[in-house]
Residue frames as a rotation matrix with the C-alpha (Angstrom) as fourth column:
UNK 1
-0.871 -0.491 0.014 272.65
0.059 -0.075 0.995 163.33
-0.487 0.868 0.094 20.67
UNK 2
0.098 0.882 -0.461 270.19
-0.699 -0.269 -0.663 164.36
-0.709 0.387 0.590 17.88
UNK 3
-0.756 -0.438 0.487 268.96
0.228 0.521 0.823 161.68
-0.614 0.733 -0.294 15.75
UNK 4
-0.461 0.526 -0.715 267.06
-0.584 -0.786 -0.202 162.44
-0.668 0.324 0.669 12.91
UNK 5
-0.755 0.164 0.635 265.04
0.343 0.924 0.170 160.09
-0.558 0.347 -0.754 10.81
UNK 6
-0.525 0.363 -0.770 263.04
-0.772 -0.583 0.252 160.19
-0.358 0.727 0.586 7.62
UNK 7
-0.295 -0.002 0.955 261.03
-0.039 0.999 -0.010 157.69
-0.955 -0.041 -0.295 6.09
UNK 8
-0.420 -0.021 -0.907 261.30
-0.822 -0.415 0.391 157.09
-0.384 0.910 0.157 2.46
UNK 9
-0.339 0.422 -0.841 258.92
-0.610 0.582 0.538 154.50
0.716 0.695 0.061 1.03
UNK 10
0.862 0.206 -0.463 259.49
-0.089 0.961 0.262 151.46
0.499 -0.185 0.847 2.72
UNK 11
0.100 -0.988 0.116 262.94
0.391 -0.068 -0.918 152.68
0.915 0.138 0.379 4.16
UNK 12
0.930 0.068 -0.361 263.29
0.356 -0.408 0.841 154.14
-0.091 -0.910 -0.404 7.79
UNK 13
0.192 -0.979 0.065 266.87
0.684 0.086 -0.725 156.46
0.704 0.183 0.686 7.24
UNK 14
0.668 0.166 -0.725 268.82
0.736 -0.001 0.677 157.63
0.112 -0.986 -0.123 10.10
UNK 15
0.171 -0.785 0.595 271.14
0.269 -0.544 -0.795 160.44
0.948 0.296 0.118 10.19
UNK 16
0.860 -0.083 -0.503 273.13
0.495 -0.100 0.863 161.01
-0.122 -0.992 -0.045 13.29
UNK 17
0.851 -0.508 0.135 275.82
-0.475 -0.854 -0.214 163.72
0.224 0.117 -0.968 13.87
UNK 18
0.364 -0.745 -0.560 279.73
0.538 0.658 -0.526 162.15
0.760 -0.110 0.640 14.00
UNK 19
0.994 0.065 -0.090 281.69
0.111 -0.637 0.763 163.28
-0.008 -0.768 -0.641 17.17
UNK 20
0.187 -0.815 0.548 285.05
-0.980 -0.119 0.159 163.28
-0.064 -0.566 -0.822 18.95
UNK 21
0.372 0.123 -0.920 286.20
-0.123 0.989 0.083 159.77
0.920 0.082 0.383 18.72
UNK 22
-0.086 -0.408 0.909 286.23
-0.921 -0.315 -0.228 158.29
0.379 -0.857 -0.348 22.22
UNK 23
-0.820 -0.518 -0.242 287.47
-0.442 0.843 -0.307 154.80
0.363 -0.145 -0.921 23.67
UNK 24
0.187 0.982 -0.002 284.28
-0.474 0.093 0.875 152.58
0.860 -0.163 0.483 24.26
UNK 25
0.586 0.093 0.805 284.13
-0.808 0.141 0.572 150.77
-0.061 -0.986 0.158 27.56
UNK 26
0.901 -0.025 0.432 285.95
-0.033 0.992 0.124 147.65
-0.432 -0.126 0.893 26.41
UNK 27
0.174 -0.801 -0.572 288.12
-0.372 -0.591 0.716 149.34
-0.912 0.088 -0.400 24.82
UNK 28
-0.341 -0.170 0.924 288.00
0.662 0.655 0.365 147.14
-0.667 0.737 -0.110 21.80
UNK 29
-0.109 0.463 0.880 286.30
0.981 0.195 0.019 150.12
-0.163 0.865 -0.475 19.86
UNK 30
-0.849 -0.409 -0.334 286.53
0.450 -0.891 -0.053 153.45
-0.276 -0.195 0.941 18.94
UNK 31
-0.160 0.980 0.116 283.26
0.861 0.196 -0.470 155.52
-0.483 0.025 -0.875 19.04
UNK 32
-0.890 -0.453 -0.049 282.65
0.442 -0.885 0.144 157.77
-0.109 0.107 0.988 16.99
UNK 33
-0.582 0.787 0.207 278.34
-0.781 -0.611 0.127 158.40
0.226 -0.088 0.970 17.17
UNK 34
-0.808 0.234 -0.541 275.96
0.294 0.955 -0.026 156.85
0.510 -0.180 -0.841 19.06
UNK 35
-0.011 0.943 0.333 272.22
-0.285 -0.322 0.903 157.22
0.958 -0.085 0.272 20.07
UNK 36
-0.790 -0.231 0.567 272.96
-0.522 -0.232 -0.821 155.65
0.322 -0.945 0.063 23.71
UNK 37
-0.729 0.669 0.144 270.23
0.416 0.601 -0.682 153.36
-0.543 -0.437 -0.717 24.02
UNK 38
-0.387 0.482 0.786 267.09
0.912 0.324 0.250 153.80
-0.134 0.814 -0.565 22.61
UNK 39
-0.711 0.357 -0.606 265.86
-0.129 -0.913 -0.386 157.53
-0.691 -0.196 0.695 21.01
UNK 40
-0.091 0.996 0.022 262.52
0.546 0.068 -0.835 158.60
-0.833 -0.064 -0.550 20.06
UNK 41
-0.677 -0.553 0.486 261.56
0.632 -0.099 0.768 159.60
-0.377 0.827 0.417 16.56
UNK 42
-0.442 0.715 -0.542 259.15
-0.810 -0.577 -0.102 161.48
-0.386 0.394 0.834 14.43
UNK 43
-0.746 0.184 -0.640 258.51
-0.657 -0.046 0.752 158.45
0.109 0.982 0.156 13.32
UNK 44
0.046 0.794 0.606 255.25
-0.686 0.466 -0.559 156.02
-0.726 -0.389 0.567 13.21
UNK 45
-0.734 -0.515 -0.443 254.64
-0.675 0.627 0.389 152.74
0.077 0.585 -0.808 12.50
UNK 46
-0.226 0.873 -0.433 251.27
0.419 0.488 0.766 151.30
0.880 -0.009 -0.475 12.52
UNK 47
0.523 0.770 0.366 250.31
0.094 -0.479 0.873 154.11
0.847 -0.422 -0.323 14.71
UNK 48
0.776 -0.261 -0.575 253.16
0.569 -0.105 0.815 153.63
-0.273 -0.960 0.067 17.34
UNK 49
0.597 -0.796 0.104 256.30
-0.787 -0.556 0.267 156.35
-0.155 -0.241 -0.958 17.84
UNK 50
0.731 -0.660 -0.173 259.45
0.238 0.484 -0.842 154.33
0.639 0.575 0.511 16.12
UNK 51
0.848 -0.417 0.328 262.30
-0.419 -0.149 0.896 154.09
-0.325 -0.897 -0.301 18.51
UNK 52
0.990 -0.022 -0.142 265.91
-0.005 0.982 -0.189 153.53
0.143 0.188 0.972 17.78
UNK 53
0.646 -0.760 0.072 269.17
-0.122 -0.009 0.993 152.39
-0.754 -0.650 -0.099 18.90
UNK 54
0.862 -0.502 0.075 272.34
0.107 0.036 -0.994 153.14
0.496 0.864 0.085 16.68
UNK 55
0.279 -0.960 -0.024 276.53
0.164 0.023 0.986 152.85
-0.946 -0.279 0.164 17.01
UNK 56
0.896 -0.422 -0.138 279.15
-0.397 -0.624 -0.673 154.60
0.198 0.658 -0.726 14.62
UNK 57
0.774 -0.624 0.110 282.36
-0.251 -0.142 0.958 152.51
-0.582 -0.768 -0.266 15.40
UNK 58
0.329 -0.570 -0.753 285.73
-0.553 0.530 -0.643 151.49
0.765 0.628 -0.141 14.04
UNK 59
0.592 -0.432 -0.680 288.00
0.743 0.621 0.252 148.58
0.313 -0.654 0.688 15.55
UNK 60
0.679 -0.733 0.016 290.70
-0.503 -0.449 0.738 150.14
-0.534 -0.510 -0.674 17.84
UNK 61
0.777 -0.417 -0.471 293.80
-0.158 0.596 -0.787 148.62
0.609 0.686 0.397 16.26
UNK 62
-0.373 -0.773 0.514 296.14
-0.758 -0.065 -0.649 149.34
0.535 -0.632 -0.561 19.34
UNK 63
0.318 0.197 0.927 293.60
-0.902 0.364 0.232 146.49
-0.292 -0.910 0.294 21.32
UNK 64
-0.563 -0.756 0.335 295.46
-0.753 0.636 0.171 143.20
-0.342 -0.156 -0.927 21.33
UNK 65
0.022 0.636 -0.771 293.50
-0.692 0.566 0.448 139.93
0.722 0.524 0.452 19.41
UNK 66
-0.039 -0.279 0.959 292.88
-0.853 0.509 0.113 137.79
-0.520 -0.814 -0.258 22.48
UNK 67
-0.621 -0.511 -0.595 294.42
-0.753 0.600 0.270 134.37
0.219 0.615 -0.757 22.01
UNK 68
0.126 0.977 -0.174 292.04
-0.933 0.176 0.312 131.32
0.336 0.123 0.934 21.49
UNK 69
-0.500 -0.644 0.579 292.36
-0.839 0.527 -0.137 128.79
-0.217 -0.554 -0.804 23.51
UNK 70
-0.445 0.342 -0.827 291.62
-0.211 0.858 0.468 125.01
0.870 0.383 -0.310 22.72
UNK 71
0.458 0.787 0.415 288.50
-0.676 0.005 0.737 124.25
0.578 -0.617 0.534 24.98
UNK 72
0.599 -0.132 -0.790 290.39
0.089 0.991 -0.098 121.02
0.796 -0.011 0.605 25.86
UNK 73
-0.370 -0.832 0.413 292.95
0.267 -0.521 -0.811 123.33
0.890 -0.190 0.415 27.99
UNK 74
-0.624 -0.003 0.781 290.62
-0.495 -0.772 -0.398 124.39
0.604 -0.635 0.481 30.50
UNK 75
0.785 0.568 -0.246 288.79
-0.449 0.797 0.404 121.10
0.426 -0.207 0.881 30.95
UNK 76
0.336 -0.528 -0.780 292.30
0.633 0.740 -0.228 119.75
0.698 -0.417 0.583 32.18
UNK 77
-0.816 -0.428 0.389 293.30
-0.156 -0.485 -0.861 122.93
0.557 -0.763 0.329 34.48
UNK 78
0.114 0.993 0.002 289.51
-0.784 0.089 0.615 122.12
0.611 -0.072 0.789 35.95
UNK 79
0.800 0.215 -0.560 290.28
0.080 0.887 0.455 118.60
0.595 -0.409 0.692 36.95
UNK 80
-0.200 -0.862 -0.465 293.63
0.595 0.270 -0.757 119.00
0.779 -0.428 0.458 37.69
UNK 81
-0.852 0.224 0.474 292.42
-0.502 -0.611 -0.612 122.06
0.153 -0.759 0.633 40.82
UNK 82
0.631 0.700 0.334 289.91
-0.446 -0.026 0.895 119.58
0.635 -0.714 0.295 42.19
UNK 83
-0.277 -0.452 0.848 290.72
-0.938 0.319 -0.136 118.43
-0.210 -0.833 -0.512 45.73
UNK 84
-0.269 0.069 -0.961 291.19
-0.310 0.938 0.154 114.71
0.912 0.340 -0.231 45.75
């Protein structure tokens, strides 16, 4: 993906192209632009080559809210599965 970057003043803005939206690995999110780890700019910063790392998502709404469990729950399934 091309990212493009500009620096205005004191600002560093990024401009990155929107895609296809496509299920992220966890499924909890829907991508819709992303830079993939870190890309390389035009820009400088005290002499070094600015580098950066960007995501475009929304929530998925079809992924289920996992249910929260009281910590207190798995401290007793714990004791109760040791061997005596």
């Amino acid at each position: 993906m091309v990212v493009k970057t500009k620096l205005s003043g004191n600002v560093l803005k990024v401009y990155m192209p929107l895609r296809k939206p496509k299920l992220s690995a966890s499924g909890k999110n829907i991508v819709i632009a992303t830079t993939r780890g870190p890309a390389g700019t035009s820009v400088e910063y005290e002499g070094h080559k600015v580098l950066v790392v960007a995501n475009a998502f929304i929530k998925n709404s079809e992924q289920q809210p996992e249910r929260t469990r009281d910590p207190r729950e798995k401290n007793a399934a714990a004791k109760d599965a040791k061997p005596k």
